[in-house]
C-alpha positions in Angstrom: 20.9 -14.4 28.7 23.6 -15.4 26.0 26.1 -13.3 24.5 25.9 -13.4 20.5 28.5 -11.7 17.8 26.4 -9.5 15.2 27.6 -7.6 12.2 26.5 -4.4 12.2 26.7 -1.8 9.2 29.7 -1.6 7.4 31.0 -5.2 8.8 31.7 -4.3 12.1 31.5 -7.3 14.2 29.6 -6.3 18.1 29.3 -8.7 20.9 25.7 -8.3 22.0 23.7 -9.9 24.2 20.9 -12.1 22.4 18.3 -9.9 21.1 15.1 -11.4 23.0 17.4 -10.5 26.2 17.6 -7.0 25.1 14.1 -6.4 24.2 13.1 -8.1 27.9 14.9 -5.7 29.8 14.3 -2.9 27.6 10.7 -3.3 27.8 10.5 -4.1 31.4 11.8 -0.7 32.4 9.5 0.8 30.1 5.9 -0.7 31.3 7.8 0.4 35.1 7.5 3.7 34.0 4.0 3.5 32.0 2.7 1.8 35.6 4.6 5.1 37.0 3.0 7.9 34.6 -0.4 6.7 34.7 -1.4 5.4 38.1 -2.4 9.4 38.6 -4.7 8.8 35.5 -6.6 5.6 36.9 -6.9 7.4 40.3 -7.7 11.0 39.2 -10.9 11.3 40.8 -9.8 10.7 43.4 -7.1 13.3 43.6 -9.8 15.7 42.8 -11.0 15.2 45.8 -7.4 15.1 48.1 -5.9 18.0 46.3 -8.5 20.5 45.4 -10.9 22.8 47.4 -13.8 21.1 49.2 -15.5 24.0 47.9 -15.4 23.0 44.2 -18.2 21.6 42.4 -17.0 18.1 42.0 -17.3 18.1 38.4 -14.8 21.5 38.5 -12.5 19.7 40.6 -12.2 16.2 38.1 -12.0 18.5 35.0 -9.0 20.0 37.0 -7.6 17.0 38.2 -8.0 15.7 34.4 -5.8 19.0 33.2 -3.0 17.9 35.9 -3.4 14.7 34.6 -2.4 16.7 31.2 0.3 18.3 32.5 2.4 15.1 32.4 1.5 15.1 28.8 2.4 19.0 28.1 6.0 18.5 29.2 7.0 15.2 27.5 8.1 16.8 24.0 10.2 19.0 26.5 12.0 15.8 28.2 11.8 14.5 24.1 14.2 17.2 23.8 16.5 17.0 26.8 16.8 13.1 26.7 16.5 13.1 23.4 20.0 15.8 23.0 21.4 13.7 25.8 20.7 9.7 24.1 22.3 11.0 20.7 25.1 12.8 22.2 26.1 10.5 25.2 24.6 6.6 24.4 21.0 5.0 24.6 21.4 3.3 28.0 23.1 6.3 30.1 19.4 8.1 28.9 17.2 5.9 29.7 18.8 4.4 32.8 18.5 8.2 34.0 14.7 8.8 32.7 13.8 5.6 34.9 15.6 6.9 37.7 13.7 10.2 37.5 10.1 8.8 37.1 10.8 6.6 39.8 11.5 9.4 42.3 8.6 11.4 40.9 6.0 8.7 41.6 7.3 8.0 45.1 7.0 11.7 46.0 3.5 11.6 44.7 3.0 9.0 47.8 4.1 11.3 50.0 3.1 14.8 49.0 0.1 15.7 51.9 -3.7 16.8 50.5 -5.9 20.2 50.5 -6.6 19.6 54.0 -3.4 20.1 55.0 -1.7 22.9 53.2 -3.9 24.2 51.1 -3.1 25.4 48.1 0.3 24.4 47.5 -0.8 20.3 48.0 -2.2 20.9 43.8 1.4 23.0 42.7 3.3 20.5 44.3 1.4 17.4 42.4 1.8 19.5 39.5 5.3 19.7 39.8 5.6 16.0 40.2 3.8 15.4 36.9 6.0 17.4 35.1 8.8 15.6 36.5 6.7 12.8 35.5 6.0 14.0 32.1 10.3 15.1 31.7 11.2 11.5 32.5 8.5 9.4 29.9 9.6 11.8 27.1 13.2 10.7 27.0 12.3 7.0 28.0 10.6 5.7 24.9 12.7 7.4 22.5 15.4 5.7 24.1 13.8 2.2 24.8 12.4 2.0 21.0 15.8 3.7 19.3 17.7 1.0 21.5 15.9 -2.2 20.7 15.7 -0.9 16.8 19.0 -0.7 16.1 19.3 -3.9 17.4 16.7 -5.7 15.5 17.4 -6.6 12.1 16.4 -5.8 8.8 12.4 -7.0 7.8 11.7 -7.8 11.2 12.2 -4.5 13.3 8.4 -4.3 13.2 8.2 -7.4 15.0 10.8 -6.4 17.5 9.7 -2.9 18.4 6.1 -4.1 18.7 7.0 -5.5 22.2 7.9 -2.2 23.6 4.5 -0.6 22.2 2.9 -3.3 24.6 4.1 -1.9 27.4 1.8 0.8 27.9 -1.0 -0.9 27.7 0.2 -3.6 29.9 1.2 -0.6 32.4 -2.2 0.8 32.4 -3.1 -3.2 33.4 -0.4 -3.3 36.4 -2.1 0.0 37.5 -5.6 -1.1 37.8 -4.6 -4.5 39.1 -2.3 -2.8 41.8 -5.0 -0.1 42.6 -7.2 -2.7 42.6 -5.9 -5.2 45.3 -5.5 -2.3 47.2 -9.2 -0.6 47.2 -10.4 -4.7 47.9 -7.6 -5.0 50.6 -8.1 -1.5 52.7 -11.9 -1.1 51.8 -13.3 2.4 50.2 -12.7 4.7 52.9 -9.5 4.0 53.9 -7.7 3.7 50.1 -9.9 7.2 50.0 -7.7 8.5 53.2 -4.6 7.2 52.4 -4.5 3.6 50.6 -4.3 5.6 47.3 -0.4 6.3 48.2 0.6 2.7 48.2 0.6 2.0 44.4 3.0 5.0 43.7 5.1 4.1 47.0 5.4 0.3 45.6 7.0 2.6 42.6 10.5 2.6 44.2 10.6 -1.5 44.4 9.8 -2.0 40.8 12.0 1.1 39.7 15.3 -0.6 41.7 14.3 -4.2 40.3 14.3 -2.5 36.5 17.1 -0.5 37.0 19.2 -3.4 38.0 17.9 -5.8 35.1 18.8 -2.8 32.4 22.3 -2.1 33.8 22.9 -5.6 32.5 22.6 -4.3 28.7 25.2 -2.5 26.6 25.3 0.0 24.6 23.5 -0.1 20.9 26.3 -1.3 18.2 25.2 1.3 15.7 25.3 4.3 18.7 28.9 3.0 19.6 30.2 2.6 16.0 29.1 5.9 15.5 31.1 7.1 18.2 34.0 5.3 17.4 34.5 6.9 13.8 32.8 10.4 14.8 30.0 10.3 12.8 27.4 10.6 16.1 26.1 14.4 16.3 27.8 16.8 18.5 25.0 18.6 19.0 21.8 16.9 18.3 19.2 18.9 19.1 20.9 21.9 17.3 20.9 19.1 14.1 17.8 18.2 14.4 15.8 21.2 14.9 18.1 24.2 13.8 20.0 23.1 11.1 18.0 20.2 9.0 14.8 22.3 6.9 14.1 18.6 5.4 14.0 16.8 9.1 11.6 19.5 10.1 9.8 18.0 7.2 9.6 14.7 8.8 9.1 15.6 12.3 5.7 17.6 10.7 4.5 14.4 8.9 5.2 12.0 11.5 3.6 14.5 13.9 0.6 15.2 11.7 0.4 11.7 9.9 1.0 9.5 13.0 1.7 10.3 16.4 -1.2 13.0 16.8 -3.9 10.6 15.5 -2.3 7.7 17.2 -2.7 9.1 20.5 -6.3 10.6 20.4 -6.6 6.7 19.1 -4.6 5.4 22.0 -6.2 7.7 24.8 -9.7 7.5 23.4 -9.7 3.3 23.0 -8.6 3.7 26.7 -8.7 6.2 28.8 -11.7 7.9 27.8 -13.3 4.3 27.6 -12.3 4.3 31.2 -13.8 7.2 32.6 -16.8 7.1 30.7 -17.4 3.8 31.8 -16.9 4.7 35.4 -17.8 8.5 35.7 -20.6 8.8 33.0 -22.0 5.6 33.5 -21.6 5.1 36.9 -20.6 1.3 36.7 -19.5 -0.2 39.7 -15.4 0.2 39.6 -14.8 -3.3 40.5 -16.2 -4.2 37.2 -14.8 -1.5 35.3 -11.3 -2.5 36.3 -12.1 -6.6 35.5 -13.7 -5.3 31.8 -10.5 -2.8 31.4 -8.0 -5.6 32.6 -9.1 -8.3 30.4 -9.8 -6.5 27.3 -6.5 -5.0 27.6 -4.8 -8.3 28.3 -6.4 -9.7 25.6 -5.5 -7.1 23.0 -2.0 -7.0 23.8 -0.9 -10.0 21.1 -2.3 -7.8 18.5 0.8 -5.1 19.3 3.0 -8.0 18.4 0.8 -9.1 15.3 0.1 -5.8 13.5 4.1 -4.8 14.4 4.8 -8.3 12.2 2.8 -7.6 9.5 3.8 -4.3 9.0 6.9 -5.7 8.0 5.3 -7.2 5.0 2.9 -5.1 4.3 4.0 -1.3 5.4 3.2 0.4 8.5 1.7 3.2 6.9 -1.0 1.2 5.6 -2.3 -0.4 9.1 -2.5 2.4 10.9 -4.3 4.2 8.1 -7.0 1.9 8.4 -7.0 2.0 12.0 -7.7 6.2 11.8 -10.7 5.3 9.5 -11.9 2.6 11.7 -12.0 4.7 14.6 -13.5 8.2 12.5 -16.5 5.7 11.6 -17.1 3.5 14.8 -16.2 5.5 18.1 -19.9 7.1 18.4 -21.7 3.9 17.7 -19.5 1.9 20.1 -19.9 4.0 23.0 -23.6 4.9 22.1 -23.4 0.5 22.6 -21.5 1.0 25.4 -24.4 2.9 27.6 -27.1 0.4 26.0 -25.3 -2.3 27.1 -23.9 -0.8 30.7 -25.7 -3.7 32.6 -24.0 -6.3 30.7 -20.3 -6.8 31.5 -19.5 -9.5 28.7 -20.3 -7.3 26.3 -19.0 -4.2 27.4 -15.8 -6.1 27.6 -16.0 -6.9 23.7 -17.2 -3.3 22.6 -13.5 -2.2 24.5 -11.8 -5.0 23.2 -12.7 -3.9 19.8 -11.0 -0.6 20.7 -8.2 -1.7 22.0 -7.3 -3.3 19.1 -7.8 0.0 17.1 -5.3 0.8 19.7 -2.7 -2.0 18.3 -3.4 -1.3 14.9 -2.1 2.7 15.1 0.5 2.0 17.9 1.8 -1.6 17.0 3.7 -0.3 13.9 4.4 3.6 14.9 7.7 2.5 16.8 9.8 1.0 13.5 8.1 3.5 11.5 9.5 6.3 13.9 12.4 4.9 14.0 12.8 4.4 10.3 11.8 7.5 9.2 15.0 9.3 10.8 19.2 9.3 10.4 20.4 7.4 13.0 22.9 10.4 14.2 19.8 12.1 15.5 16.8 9.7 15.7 16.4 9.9 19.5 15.9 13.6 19.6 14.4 13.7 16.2 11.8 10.6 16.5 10.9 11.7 20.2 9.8 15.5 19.6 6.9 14.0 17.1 6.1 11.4 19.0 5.6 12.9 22.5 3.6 16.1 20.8 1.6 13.6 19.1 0.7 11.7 22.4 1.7 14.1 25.3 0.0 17.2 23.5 -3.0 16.2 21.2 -3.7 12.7 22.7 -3.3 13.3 26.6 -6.0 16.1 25.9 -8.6 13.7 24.9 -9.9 12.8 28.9 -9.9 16.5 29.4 -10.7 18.0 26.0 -13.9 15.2 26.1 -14.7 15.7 29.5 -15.2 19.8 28.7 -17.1 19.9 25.6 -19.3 17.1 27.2 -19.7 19.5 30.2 -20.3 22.2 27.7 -22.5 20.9 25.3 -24.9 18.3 27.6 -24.1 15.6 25.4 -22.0 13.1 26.7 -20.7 11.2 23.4 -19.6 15.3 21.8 -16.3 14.6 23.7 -15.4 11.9 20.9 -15.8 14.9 18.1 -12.2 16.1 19.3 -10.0 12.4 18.3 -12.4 11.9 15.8 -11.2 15.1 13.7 -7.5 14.7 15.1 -7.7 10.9 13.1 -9.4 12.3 10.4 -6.3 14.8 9.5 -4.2 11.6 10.2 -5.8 9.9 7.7 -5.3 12.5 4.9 -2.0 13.6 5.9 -0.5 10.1 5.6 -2.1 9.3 2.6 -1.2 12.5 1.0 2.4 12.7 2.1 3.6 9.1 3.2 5.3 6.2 0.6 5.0 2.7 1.5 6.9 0.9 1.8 10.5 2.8 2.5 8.4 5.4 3.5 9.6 8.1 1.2 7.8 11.2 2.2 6.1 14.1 -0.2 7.6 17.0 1.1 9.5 19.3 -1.4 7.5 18.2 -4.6 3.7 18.1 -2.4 5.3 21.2 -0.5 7.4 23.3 -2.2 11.6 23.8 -2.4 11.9 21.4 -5.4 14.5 18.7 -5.2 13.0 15.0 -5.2 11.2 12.9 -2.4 13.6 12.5 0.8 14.5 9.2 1.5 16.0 8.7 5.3 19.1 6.9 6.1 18.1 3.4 7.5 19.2 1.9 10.5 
């Protein structure tokens, strides 16, 4: 860790710490709270079976643990909101220190919190509750982790700097199933069914402290504090950012409807969905689901790094564009390969690989252009709100949404009809209303209102 003197806008010199310091420890916290938010989504069936009536029909009772699992997801633009008012008024790290804080506390209470069997009823309202704390906590963390390490990063390379964080959830979802893992190989099948299922989210607390102390180590972002010190910074963010700006309403509506909302059917579909329909429809041993998710995921996660670098050069509205389309034409023939080849683990793992690194194409780039698209004086709350709709809302629906209109319709694959129209309006929305490359966005003359294309204040 070395201290470094940067310019920042307008000349004024900031001592810094060195910027792969910054994006370390900024990222670490975030895949602690990624490994925090979706441990409940690796394990769900099983909590259908500790927190719901023994009188369910089991498939009831996963398509209700799957809508809890949702919950989390409901309540992020919510925390987008709160965090979001709190990272623009007060500073970047106060916000994020306090998000981690709170997820941490939220997982280890999920380790506690007794079953069905025990009392009843309340055992599902009281995991509900934690996911909402859950869900409160992620949507002010990535706002804060990507606004952070952006207005670090300089010019033409924040796509390469931001991509790092967008690795972190992936790499989370990897921690989860290696943790959940060791421990199902360790205690045996019924007793991480009884009670071995707690230890991943009680092991929470010792990442949580370890992160927390690595991040109180960084400072505050130069542009934040320079905004502070000639009272330019918002007084009132979220009143700027949703009350008083018609044209940043404009953004947040393209950002939501161009990229966040197809990104995360993308993201949860490549996934997620992937996972529990290799597992639950399939019925492939878990052991090897885990290994095929695990590698394919490790093995996509360079590609975060590589599309975030070329979408430097050669915009980021353009890569995740194609990844939409990519996704719109292949999911149904890759999972239709997916059950022909269920007895063959080598190339199962390739058919997810492949969609993983849809996964990097739509998400690698999404956190500079977020970050871009907004005035710094309001681009945590304004770049959260979008993105946590996008993914919260429309893209933790997709194990859910697919798992009903499968249940529905008898078809297994009709669950992929849902992301596959949410990335189609992706696709037409950012080709429609997004300009490459400063991202100058067709509202008012595509709209209405008159007055030229906006251009956003860079960072």
């Amino acid at each position: 860790m070395t201290a470094s003197v940067q310019t920042v806008g307008g000349g004024v010199p900031a001592r810094t710490m060195s910027l792969p310091w910054i994006v370390a420890a900024s990222s670490v916290g975030t895949l602690i709270e990624w490994y925090d938010f979706y441990l409940y989504g690796v394990l769900a069936l099983f909590f259908s079976k500790q927190f719901f009536s023994p009188e369910l029909n089991p498939t009831v009772a996963f398509i209700a643990s799957l809508f809890v699992f949702w919950t989390g997801f409901l309540v992020r633009p919510f925390g987008a909101i709160l965090f979001g008012h709190l990272g623009d008024l007060i500073g970047r790290k106060f916000t994020f220190m306090l998000t981690l804080g709170l997820m941490g506390a939220a997982t280890f209470v999920v380790g506690l919190l007794p079953g069905y069997a025990v009392i009843g009823a309340l055992a599902p309202i009281l995991l509900v509750t934690m996911r909402v704390l859950q869900g409160l906590a992620l949507g002010g963390e990535y706002g804060g982790a990507a606004t952070y390490i952006a207005e670090h990063a300089p010019d033409g390379k924040r796509g390469l700097y931001t991509s790092w964080i967008q690795t972190t959830a992936t790499m989370g979802i990897v921690l989860a199933l290696l943790v959940i893992l060791v421990c199902r190989l360790s205690f045996g099948d019924q007793a991480f069914g009884d009670w071995g299922w707690r230890i991943p989210f009680l092991l929470s607390a010792i990442l949580v402290l370890l992160s927390g102390y690595i991040r109180l180590k960084l400072e505050e972002s130069p542009l934040f504090a320079r905004l502070k010190e000639q009272g330019k910074a918002s007084t009132n963010p979220a009143a700027d950012s949703f009350l008083r700006g018609g044209r940043n309403w404009g953004l947040i509506l393209v950002a939501l409807f161009g990229a966040t909302a197809p990104e995360g059917v993308v993201w949860y579909t490549s996934q997620f969905f992937a996972l529990f329909y290799l597992y639950a429809v399939l019925k492939i041993n878990y052991v090897t689901v885990y290994v095929i998710m695990m590698i394919a995921l490790t093995l996509g996660a360079p590609f975060f790094v590589a599309f975030g670098a070329l979408s430097d050069r050669i915009g980021r509205r353009n890569i995740m564009t194609a990844g939409f389309a990519l996704a719109v034409v292949t999911y149904w023939p890759t999972f239709t390969w997916l059950g022909t080849f269920r007895d063959n683990p080598v190339v199962l793992t390739i058919l997810v690989f492949y969609m993983v690194i849809l996964v990097t194409m739509v998400y690698g780039p999404i956190a500079a252009f977020l970050v871009e698209l907004f005035p710094a004086r309001i681009r945590y709350t304004s770049m959260s709100l979008p993105y946590h709709i996008g993914n919260g809302v429309f893209g933790g629906l997709v194990p859910a949404a697919g798992a009903s209109i499968a249940a529905v319709t008898g078809i297994a694959l009709s669950g992929l009809l849902y992301p596959m129209a949410i990335a189609t309006i992706g696709i037409v929305v950012s080709l429609v209303f997004i300009r490459e490359p400063t991202h100058r966005v067709r509202i008012w003359d595509e709209v209405g209102g008159g007055g030229p294309p906006l251009v956003p204040d860079q960072p």
